[in-house]
Structure formats: C-alpha cells, structure tokens
N, C-alpha and C positions, 0 to 999 in steps of 0.2 A: 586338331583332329580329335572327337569323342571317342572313350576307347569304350566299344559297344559290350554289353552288362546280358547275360543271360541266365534265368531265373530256374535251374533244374529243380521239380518238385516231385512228389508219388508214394506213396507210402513202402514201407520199410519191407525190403524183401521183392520189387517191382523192378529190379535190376537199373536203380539208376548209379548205383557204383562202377557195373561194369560197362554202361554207355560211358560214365566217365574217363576211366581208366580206358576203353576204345579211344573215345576223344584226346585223350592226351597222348599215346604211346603212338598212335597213326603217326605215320610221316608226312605233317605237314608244313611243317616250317612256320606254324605259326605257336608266340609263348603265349600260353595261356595262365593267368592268374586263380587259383580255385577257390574262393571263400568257402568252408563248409563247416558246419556245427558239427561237434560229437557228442550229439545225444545220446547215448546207447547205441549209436550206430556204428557199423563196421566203418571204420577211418580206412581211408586209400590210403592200399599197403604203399608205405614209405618209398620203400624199395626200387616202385616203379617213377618213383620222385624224383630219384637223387639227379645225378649230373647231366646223365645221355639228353635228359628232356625240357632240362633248367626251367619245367616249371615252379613255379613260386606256390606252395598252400600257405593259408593263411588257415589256421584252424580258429573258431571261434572260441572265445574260451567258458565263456555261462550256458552251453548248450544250444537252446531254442532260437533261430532266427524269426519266432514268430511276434510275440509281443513285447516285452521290453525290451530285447535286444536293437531296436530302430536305432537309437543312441548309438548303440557296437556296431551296427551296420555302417553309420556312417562315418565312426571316428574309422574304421577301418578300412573303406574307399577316401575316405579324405588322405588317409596313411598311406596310401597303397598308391595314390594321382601324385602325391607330394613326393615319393621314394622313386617313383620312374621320372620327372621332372628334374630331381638330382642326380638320373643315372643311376642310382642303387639297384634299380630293379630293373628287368626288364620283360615288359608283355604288352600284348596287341590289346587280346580280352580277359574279361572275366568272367567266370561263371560262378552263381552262388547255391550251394545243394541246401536246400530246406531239410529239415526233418521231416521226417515222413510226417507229420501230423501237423507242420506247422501253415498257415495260410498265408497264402503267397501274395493276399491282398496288402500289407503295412509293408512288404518288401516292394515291392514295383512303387507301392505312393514314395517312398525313400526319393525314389529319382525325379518325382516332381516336385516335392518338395522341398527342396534343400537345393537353396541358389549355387552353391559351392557343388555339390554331387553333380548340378543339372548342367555343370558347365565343365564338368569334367567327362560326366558320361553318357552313354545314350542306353536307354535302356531297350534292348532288342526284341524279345521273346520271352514267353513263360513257358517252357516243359514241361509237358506232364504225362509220368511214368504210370501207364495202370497194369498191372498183373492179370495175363486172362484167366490162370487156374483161381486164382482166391479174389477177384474184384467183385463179382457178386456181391458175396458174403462181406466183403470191404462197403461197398458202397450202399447196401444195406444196414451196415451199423454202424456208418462212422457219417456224420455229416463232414466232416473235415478230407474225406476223402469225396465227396461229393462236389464239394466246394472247390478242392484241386481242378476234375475234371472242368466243372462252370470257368474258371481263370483261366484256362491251357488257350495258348494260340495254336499248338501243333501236340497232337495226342501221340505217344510213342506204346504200342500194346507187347507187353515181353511175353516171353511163355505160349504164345498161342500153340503152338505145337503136343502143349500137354492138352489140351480141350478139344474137343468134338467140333467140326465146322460150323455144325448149328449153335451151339454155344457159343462160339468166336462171332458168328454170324447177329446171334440175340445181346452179346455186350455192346457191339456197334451199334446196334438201332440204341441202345440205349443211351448210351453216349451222345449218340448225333442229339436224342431228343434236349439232353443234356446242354449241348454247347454245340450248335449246326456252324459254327465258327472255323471252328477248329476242325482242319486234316487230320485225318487217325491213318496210320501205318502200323502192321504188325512187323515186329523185328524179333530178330534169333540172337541171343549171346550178345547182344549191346554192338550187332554191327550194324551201324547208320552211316551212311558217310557224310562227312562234315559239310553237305552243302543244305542237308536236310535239317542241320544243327543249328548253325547259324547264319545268321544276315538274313532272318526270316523277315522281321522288321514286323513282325506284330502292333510294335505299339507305333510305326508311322501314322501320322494324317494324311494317310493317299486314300485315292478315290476309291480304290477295291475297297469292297465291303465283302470281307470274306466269308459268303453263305452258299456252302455247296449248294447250286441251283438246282438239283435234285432233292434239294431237303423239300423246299417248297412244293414239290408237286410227287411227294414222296406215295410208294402204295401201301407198304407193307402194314401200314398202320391201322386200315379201316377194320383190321379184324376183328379190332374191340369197338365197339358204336362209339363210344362215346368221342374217339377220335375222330369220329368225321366232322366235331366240332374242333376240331384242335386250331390254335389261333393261325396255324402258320398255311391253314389251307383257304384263308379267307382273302378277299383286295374289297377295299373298301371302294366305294364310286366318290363322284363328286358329290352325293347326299352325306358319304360318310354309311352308308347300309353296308353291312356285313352280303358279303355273297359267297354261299360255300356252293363250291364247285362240283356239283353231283353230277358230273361224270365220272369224279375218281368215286365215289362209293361204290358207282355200278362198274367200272371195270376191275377195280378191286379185287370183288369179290370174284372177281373169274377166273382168278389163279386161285384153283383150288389151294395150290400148298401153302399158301399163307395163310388159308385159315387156321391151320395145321402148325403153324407157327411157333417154335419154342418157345419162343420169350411172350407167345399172347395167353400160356396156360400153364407154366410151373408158377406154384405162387412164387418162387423166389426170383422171375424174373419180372414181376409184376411193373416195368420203370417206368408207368406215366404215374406211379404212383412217390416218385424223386420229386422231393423237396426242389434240388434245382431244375429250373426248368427254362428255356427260352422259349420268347415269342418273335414275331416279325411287323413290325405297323408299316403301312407302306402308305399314300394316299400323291394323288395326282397335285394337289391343292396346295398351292405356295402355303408354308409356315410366315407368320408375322413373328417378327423379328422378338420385341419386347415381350407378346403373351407367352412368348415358344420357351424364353429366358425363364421368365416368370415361373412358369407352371415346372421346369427342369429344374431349375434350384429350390423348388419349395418338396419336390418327392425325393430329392439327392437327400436336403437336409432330415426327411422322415423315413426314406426306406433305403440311405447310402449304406449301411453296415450290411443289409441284404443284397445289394446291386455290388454283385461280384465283375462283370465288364458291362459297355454298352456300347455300341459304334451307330454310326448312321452318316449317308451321305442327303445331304439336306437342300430341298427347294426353295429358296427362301426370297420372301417379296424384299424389293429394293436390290437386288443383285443380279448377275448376270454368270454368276460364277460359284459352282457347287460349292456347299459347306460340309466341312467334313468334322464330324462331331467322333469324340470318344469319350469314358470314363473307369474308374475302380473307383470303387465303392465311392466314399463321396466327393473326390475329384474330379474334375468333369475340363475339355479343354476343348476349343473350336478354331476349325483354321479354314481359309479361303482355298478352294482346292481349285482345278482349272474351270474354265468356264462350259457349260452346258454347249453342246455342237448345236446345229442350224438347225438339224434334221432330228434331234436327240427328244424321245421326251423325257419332258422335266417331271420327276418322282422323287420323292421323299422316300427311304427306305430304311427302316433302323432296326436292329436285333439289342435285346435287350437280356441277359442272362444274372439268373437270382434267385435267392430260395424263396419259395414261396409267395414273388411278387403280386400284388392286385391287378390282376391285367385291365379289367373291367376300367378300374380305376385311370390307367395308365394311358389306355385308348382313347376314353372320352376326355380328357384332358388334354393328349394329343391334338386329338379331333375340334377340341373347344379353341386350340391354338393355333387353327391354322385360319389363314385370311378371310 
C-alpha cells in the first residue's frame, strides 16, 4: 500500500501552520508523518506533538526544501518507509510544508524520480496557501509566490474576512487566470476538514481534466479588450482557425458592473499582466502518436523549467482509448485511460500552466501534430 505524500506550500504568514496544526489535532484517527523546514519559520508548537497525537515531525535540518535539499528529501522518505516497515514508526501519510518561498516543482519530481520514493509513495496533492489581506502585494513581487499558485492542485484562500468582497472577488479572477486547474476555497483559522485535504489525487492519470468549465466561457474578463483574445475563449475547427466566440464580447459587456470591476482598474490588480499564466488547446483532430512525442519533448527539454504543470486528455490515432497525459516542469508521463464511449466525441483537451510560455509557439506545434 503507497502511503500518500501531500505537498503544503504558500508563503510565510498565509496560515499554513494553523491548517496544519488543524490537520493534525482533528480527530481523526489517522497518524500523520509531517516533514517541514525550519527556515525562519514558526516550527509547529511541539506541544501539540507530543503523545495525545503520536504524530511523528520530522524537522529538516539545512532549512530550504527547495533546491538542494532533493538529496534530504529523499534520504528522509527513504528513512521514514524503512522506520514504518520496522515498526519504529507509525503513519498512514505524510505531509511536507515548503518554505514559504520555496518551489514546489523539485519536491513533487522527487516522487517520480526516485524508484525507491516511487514505490514507497504516491504523491497526492500540491497545497497552496494564498493570504487574501497581503497576496496582492505577494504575487506582485515575488515570482516564487506566483509560481506556488501555477503548481496548486487545490487553492486554500486564509484571511478573506479581513478584505473587502470585491477584492476577495478580484484575487479569484486572478488566480483562476493563474491556474483554471485548481479549486480555490476561502477558509477561516485553518478550518478545512480533512476530506478537502486529502486524497485529492491531483497527480492521478484519470480522465478528469480538472478545468472549471466556467473558466472557458468565463465573462468577467472582456472588460479589458485585450481579453477577448485570451487563448482560453478560442476552439480551434478541423482547419485548426482560431474562432473567438463573439457573443461573449457582446453579452459581456451588458453587465454593466463588471465594467466597474476591481481588479480591471487599480493598477495593483493589473493580473493578465502575471508572468504565470494558462492557456487551453483543444482540437477535434486525432494527435499522431510519434509528431505529438516529438514536438512534447523537444519544448519540455527548452521551456521545462518554465512549465510548472501541464495535463490533457488526449485523442490519439491508432487507439481507441483516452490518453491521459501530465507533467512538472520537465517530466512528463502518459497513461492509457478508459476508452472513448460510442456516443462520446473524441477531443483532445489540454491546460498548460507556466511563466511566460510561447503560446503561439505551443499551438502551432500542437496543431502541426496532429494527423
């Protein structure tokens, strides 16, 4: 049995200590193992450690789980599989708390890379903690808090209570533009309950391709012109022609209050102007197996340190049965998912999330790859 791995991330002060410490003191019965760095960060008070809850921390010892720690990460889950195997220890999961600043992408590749990690664990989920009173101003100056949100399979938003609804309201659009992947929930004092926590299974190859279907046919956006270009409002035909759908421009703009829109006129909510950003490629048209290979490992191996996730359920010639594609940064992994129904049609669908990806680039490439 994997004992399932969940990645808590968010910058320092975003209340992922008190989801924790929630996480662990609940009554649940289940042990939970906590790997976390003390970088200058408040360590989970002991106290609520000790016996009542017999979870095990494991505290890091060189601070940063971001980059050279990979090494510590893994003699640590190797330590950690090998100590419950002897009975020394004992826990269902683990969860590992990043630094606020650290990026969650060399922690998640840990699990697929490392035959010993990959057979001990599964990795579940990426967490990601955003503070509504100061993310603004977070994700405005820090790309590493940018970069959290882009990796999050499930967004957890603390503090909403100290912010105005339309500013709660303007961090969500932002976000969604952000990573349309990921659930955002606002929570109060780190209470979540544990089913929102875990066994999200983020990083399964199941067929859900997790994109709020209201992203794609979203309104609030046309306020600024320049988004009625935005990739995610296009379907491509069998030509491969871009076709934006002018009706949402015109109904759009008929809700007056969104012209009115917070986030379309403080410059500091300026977000189509985020580094990260996703797009959507979709096309009716079987993918050819070899070009689809080809052209996906040749922009892994040039823009993988920018490609923070990428998923897609794929149409692919010579099969009869959905492909279900995913990656971090430049690992990339594909698996036969169930087969297309009678009545189903077959659509390629993939979300792609990264700083400042070439999209131009990415489509016609796409587009050159399919049958």
């Amino acid at each position: 049995m994997l004992i399932p791995a969940t990645i808590l991330t968010g910058f320092l002060g975003s209340g992922k200590t008190t989801l924790l410490k929630r996480v662990l003191t609940e009554a649940h019965g289940q042990k939970i193992a906590v790997i976390e760095n003390e970088f200058g960060e408040e360590n989970i008070d002991n106290d609520i450690l000790v016996s009542d809850t017999q979870e095990q921390i494991i505290q890091m010892s060189n601070g940063c789980v971001c980059c050279t720690i990979r090494e510590d990460l893994r003699t640590t889950l190797r330590e950690l599989a090998e100590k419950r195997r002897k009975g020394e220890l004992d826990f269902e999961r683990v969860v590992i708390e990043t630094t606020g600043l650290a990026d969650p992408g060399p922690v998640a590749q840990t699990f697929f890379m490392d035959d010993e990690i990959a057979e001990g664990f599964l990795l579940d989920s990426i967490l990601t903690l955003v503070d509504a009173k100061h993310s603004a101003q977070q994700l405005n100056d820090r790309q590493e808090a940018r970069r959290q949100v882009g990796f999050a399979d499930q967004i957890f938003i603390s503090k909403s209570d100290l912010v105005s609804p339309q500013e709660l309201d303007a961090l969500q659009h932002r976000l969604k533009h952000m990573n349309p992947r990921a659930p955002q929930k606002a929570v109060h004092f780190g209470e979540v309950s544990l089913a929102e926590v875990f066994d999200l299974r983020g990083f399964n190859l199941n067929a859900k391709l997790d994109i709020d279907p209201d992203f794609l046919n979203e309104g609030h956006d046309h306020a600024h012109g320049e988004h009625c270009d935005h990739p995610s409002h296009h379907h491509h035909d069998e030509h491969g022609h871009d076709h934006v759908h002018g009706e949402h421009c015109d109904h759009d703009h008929a809700h007056g209050e969104h012209c009115d829109h917070p986030s379309h006129h403080h410059g500091h909510h300026h977000h189509h102007d985020d580094d990260v950003k996703s797009f959507v490629f979709k096309s009716p048209r079987a993918f050819d197996p070899a070009k689809l290979e080809d052209f996906l490992g040749a922009i892994v191996n040039i823009y993988g340190p920018r490609m923070l996730r990428y998923k897609g359920v794929l149409h692919m010639k010579g099969t009869d049965r959905k492909v279900i594609f995913q990656g971090v940064h430049q690992l990339m992994g594909s698996d036969l998912g169930p087969a297309w129904g009678p009545d189903e049609a077959r659509m390629s669908k993939m979300v792609f999330i990264g700083i400042d990806l070439p999209r131009d680039i990415f489509v016609q490439g796409l587009e050159q790859s399919l049958v």
